[in-house]
N, CA, C and O atoms as CSV, one atom per row, in Angstrom:
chain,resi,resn,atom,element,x,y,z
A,1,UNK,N,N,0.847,-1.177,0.000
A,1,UNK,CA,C,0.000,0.000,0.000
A,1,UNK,C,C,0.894,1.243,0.000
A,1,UNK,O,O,1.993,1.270,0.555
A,2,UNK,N,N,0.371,2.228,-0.634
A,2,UNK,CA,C,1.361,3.531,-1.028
A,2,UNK,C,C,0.189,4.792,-0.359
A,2,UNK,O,O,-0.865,5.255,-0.795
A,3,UNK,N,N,0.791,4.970,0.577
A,3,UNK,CA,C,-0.152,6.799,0.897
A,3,UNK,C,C,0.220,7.781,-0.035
A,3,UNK,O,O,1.365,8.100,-0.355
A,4,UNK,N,N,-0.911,8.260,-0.468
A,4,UNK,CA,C,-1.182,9.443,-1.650
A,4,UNK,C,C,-2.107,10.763,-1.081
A,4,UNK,O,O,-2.726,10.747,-0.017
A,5,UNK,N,N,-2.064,11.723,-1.882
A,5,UNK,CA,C,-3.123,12.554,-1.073
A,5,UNK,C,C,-3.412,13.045,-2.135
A,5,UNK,O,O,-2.608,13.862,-2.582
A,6,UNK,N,N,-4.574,12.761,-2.886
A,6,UNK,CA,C,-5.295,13.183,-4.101
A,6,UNK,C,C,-5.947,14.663,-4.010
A,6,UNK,O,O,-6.766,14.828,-3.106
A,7,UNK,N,N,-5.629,15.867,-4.952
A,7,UNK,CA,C,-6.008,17.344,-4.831
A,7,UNK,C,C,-6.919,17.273,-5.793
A,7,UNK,O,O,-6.832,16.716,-6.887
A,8,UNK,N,N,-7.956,17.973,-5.245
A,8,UNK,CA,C,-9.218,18.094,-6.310
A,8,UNK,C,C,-9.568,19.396,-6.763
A,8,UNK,O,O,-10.681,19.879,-6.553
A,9,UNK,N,N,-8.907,19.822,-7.210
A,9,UNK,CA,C,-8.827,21.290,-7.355
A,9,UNK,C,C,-9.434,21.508,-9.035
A,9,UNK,O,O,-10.123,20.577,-9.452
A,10,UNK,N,N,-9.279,22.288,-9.659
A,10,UNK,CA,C,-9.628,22.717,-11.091
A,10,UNK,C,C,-8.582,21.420,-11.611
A,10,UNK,O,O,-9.139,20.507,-12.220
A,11,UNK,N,N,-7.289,21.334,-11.416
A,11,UNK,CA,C,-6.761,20.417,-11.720
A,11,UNK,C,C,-6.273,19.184,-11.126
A,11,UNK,O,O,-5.355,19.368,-10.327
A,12,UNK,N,N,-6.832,17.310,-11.391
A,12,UNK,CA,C,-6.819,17.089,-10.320
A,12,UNK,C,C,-5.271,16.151,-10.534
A,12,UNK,O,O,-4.569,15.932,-11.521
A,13,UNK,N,N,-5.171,15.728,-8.981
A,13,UNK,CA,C,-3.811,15.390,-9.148
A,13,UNK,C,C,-3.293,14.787,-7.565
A,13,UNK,O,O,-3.484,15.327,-6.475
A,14,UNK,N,N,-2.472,13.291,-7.902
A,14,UNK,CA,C,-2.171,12.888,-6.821
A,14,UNK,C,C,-0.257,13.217,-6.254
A,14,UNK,O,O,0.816,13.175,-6.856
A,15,UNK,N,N,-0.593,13.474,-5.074
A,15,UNK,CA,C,0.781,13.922,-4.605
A,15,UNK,C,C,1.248,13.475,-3.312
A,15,UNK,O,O,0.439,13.611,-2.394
A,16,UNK,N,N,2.537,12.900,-2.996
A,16,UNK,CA,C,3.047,12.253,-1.876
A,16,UNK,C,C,3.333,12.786,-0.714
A,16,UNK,O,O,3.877,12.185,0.213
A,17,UNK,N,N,2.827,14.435,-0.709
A,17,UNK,CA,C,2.700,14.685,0.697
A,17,UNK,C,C,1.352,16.057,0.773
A,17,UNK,O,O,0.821,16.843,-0.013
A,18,UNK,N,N,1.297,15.808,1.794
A,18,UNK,CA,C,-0.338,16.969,2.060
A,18,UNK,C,C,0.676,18.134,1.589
A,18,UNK,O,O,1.833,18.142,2.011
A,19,UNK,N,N,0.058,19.405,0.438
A,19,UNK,CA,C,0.726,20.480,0.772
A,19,UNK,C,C,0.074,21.336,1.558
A,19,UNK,O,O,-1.155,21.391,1.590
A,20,UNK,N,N,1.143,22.352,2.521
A,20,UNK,CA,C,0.066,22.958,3.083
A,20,UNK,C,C,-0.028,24.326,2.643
A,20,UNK,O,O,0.684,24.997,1.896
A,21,UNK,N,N,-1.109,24.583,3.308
A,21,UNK,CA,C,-2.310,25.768,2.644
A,21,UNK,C,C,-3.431,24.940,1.452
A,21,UNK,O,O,-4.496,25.408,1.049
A,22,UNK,N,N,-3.001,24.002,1.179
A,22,UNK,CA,C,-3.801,23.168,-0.164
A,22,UNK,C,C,-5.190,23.199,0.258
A,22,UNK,O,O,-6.203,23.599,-0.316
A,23,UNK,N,N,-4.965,22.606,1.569
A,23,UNK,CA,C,-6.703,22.386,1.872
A,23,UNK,C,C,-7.973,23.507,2.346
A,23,UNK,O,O,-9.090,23.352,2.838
A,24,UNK,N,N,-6.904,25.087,1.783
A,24,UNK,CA,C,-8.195,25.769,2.423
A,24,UNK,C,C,-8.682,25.897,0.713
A,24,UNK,O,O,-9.867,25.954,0.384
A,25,UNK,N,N,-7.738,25.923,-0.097
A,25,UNK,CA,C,-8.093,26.637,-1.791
A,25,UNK,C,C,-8.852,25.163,-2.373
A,25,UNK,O,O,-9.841,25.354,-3.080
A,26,UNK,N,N,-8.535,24.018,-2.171
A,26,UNK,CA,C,-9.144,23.014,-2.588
A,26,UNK,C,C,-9.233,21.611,-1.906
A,26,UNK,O,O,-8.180,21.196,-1.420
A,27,UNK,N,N,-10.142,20.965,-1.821
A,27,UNK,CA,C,-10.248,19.505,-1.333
A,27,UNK,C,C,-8.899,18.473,-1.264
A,27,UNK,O,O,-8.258,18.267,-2.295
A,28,UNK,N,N,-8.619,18.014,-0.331
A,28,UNK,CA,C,-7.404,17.439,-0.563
A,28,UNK,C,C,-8.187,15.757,0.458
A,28,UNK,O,O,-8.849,15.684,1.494
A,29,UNK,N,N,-7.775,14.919,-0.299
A,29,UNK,CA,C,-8.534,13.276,0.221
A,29,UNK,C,C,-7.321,12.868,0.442
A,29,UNK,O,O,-6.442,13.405,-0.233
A,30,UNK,N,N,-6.940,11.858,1.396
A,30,UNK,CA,C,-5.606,11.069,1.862
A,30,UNK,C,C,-6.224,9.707,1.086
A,30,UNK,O,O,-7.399,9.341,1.103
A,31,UNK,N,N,-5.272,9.166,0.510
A,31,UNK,CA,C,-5.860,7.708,-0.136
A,31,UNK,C,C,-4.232,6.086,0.458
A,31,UNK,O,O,-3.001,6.065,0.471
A,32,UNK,N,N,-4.903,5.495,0.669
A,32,UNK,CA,C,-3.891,4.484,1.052
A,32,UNK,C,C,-4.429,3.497,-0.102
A,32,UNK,O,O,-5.502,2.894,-0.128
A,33,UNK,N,N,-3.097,3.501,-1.315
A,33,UNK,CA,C,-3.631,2.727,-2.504
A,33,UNK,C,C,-2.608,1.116,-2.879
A,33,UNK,O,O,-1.450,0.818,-2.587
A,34,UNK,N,N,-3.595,0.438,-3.567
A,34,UNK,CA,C,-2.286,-0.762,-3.658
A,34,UNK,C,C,-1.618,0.072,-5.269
A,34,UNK,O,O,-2.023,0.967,-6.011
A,35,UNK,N,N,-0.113,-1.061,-5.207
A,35,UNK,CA,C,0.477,0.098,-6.082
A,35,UNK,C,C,0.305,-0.291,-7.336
A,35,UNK,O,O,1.279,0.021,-8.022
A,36,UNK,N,N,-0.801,-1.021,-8.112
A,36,UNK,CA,C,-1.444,-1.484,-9.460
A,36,UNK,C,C,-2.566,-0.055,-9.794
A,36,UNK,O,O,-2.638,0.481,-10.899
A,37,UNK,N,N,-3.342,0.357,-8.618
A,37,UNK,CA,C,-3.875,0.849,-8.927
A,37,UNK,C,C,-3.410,2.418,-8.911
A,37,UNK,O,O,-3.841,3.193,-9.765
A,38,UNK,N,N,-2.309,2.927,-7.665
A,38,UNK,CA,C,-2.063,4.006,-8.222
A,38,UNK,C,C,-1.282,4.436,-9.482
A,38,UNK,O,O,-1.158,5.588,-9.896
A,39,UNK,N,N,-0.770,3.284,-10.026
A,39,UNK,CA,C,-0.512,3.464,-11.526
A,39,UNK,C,C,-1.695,3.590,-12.255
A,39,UNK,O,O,-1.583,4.673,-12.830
A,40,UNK,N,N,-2.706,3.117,-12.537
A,40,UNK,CA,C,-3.826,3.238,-13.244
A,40,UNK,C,C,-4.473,4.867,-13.247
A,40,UNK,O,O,-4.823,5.638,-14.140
A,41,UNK,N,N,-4.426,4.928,-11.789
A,41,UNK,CA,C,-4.828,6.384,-11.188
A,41,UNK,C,C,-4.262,7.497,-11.997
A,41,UNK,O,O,-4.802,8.470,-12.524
A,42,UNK,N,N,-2.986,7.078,-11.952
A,42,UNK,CA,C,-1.238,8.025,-13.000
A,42,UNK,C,C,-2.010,8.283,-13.868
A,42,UNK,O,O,-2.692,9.306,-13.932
A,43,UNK,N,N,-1.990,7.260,-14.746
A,43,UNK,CA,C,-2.367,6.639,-15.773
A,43,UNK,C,C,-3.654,7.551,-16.283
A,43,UNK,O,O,-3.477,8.061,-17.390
A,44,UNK,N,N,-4.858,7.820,-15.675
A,44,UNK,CA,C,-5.613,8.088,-15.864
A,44,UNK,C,C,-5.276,9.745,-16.014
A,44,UNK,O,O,-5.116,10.330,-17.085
A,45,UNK,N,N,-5.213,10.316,-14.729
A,45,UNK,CA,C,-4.979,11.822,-14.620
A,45,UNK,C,C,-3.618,12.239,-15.138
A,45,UNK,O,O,-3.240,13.392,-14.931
A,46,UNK,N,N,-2.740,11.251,-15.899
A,46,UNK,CA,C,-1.963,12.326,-17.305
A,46,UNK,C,C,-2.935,12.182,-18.676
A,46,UNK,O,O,-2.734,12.962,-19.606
A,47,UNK,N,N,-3.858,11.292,-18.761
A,47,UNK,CA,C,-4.991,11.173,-19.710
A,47,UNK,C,C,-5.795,12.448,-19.837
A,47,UNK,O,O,-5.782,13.208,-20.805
A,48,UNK,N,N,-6.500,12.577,-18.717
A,48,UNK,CA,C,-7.061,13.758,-18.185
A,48,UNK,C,C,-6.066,15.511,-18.569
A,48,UNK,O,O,-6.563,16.471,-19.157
A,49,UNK,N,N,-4.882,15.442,-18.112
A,49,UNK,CA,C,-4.348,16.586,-18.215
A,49,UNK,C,C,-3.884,16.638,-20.246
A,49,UNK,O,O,-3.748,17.796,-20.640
A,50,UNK,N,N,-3.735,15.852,-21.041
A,50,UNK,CA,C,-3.415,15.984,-22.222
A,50,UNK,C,C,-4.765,16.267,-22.934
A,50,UNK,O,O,-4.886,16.975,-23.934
A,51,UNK,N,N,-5.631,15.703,-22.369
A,51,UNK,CA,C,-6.936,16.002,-22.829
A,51,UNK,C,C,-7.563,17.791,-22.555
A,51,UNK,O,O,-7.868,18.612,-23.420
A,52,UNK,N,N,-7.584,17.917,-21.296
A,52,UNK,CA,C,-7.677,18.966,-21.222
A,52,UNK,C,C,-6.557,20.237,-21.915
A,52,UNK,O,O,-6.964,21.326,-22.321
A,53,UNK,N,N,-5.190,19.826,-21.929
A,53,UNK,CA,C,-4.733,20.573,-22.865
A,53,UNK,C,C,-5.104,20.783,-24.170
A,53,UNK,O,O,-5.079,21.884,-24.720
A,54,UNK,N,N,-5.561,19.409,-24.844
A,54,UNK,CA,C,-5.916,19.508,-26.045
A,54,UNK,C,C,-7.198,19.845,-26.801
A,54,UNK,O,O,-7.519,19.665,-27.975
A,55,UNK,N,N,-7.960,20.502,-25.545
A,55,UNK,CA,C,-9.370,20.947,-25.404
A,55,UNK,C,C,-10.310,20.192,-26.142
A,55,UNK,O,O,-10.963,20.560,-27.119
A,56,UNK,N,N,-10.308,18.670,-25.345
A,56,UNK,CA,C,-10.919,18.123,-25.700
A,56,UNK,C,C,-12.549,17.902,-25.029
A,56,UNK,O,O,-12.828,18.662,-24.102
A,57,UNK,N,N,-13.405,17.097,-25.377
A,57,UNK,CA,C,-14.829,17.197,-25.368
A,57,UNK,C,C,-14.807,17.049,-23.963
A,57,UNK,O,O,-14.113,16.178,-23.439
A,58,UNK,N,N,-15.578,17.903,-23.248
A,58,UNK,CA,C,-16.053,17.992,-21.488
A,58,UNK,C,C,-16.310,17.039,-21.170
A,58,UNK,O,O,-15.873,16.701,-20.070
A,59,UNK,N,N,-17.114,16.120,-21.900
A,59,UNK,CA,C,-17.962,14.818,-21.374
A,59,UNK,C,C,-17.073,14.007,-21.080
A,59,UNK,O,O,-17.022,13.417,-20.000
A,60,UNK,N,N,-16.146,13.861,-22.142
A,60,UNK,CA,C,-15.142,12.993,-22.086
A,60,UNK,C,C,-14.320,12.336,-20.324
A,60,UNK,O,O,-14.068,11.402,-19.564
A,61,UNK,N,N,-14.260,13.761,-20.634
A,61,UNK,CA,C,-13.149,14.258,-19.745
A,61,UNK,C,C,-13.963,14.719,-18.307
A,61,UNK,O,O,-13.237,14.969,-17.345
A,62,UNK,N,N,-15.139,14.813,-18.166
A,62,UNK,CA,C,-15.879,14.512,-16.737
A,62,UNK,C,C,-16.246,12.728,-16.563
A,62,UNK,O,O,-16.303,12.257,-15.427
A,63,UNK,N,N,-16.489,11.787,-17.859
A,63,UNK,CA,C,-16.698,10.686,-17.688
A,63,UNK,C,C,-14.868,10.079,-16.643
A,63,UNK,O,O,-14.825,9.451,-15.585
A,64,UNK,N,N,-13.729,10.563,-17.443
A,64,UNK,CA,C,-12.310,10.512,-16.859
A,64,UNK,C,C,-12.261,10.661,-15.401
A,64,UNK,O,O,-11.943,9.729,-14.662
A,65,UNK,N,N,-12.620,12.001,-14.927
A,65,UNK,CA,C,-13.018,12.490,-13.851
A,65,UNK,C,C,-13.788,11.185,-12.369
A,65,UNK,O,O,-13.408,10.743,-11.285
A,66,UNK,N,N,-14.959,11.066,-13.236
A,66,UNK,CA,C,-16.005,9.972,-12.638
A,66,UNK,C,C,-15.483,9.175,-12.386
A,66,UNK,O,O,-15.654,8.826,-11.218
A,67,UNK,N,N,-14.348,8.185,-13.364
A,67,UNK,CA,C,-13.654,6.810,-13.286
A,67,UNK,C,C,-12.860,6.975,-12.024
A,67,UNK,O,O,-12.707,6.204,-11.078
A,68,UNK,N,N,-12.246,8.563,-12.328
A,68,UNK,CA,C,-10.669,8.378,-11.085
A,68,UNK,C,C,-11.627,8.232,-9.447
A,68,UNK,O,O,-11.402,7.502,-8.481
A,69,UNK,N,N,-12.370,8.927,-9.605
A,69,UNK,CA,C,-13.090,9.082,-7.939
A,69,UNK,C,C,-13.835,7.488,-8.007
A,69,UNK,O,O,-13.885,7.091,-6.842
A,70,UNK,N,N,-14.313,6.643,-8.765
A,70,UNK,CA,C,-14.613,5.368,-8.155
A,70,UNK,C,C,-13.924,4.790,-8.225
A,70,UNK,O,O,-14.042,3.785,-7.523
A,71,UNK,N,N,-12.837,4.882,-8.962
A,71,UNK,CA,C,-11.133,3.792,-7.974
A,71,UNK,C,C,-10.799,4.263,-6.564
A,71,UNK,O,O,-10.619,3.601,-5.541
A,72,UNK,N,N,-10.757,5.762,-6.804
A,72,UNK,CA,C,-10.448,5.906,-5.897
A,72,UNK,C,C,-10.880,6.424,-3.666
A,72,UNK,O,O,-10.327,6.750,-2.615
A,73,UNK,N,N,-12.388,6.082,-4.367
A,73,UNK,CA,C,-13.520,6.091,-3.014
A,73,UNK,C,C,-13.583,5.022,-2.224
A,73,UNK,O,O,-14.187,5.105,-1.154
A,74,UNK,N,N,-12.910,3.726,-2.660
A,74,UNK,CA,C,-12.254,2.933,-1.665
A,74,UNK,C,C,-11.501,2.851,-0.697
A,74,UNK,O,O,-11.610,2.343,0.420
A,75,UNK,N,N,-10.684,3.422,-1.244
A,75,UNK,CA,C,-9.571,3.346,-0.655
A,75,UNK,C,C,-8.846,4.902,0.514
A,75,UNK,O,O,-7.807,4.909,1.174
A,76,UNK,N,N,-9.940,6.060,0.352
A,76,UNK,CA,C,-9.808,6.965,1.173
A,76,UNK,C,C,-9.826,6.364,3.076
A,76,UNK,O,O,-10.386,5.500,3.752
A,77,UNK,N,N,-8.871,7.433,3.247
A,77,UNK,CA,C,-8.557,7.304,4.563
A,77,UNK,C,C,-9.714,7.531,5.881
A,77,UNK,O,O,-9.995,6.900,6.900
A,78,UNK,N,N,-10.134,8.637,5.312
A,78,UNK,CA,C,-11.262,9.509,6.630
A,78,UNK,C,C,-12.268,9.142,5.903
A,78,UNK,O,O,-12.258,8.785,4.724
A,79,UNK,N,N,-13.678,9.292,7.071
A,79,UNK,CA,C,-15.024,9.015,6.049
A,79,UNK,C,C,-15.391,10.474,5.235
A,79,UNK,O,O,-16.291,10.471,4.395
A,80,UNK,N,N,-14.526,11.886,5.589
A,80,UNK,CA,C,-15.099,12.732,5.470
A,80,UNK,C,C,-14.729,13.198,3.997
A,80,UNK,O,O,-15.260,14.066,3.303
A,81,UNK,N,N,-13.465,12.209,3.683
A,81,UNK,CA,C,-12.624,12.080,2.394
A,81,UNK,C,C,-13.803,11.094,1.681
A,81,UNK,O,O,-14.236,11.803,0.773
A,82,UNK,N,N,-14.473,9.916,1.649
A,82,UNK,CA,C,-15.141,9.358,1.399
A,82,UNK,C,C,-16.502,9.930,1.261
A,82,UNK,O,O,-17.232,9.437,0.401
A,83,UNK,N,N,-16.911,10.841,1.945
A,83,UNK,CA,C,-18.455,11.274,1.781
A,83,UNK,C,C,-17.965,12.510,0.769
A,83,UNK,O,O,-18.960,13.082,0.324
A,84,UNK,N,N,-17.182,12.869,0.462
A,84,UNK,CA,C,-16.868,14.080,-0.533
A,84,UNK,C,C,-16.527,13.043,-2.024
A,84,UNK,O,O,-17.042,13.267,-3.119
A,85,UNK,N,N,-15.887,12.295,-1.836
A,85,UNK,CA,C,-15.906,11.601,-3.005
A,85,UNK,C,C,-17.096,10.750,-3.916
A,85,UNK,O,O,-17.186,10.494,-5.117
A,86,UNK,N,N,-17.915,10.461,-2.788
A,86,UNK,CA,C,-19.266,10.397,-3.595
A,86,UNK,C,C,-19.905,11.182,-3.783
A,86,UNK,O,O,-20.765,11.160,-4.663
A,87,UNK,N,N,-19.756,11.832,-3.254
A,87,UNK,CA,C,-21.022,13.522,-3.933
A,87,UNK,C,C,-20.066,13.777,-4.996
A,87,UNK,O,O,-20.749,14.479,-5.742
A,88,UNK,N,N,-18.671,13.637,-5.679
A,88,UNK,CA,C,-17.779,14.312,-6.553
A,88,UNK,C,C,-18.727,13.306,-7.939
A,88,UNK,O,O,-19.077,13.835,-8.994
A,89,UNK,N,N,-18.981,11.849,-7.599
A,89,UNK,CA,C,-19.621,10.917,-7.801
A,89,UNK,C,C,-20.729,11.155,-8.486
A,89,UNK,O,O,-21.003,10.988,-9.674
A,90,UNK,N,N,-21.541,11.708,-7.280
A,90,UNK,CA,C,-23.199,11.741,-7.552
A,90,UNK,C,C,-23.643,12.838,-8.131
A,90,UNK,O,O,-24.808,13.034,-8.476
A,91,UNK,N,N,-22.719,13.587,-8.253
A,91,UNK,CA,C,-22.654,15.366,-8.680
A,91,UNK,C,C,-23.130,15.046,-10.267
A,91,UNK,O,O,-22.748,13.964,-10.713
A,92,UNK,N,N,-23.875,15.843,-11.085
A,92,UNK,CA,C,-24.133,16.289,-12.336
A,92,UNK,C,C,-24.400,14.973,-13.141
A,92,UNK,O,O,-24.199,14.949,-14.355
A,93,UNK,N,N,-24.950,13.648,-12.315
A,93,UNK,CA,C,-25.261,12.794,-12.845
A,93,UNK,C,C,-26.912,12.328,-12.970
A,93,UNK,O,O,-27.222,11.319,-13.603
């Protein structure tokens, strides 16, 4: 298992230590992940960031969005990280 702390900000993005001040400007979730899936996670949100560079279709790229938060709503640390990740979830669906 690998501790991560996933930022949900305009841009999202996992990083190996809390930064601070992060959590007053945006959501920050602690995730304890096995390490198959935080590659996938990688994997996903450099998908996400080339896409969005390449101004690609919203849907797309909120369906991207949707995928990373149900890998990753397991595996959050606090429930309070977990009850934000399903509303990120249940949001605009």
């Amino acid at each position: 298992m690998i501790r991560k702390f996933l930022i949900c900000g305009k841009q999202v993005f996992l990083s190996s230590k809390k930064l601070e001040g992060q959590g007053e400007r945006s959501p920050v979730c602690e995730l304890m992940l096995p390490i198959e899936l935080f590659w996938q996670l990688e994997a996903d949100l450099k998908k996400i960031d080339y896409m969005l560079t390449a101004n690609e279709d919203a849907v797309v790229i909120n369906d991207l969005h949707h995928r990373v938060y149900m890998k990753a709503v397991k595996y959050a640390v606090h429930e309070k990280d977990r009850t934000f990740l399903y509303e990120k979830i249940h949001a605009k669906r």
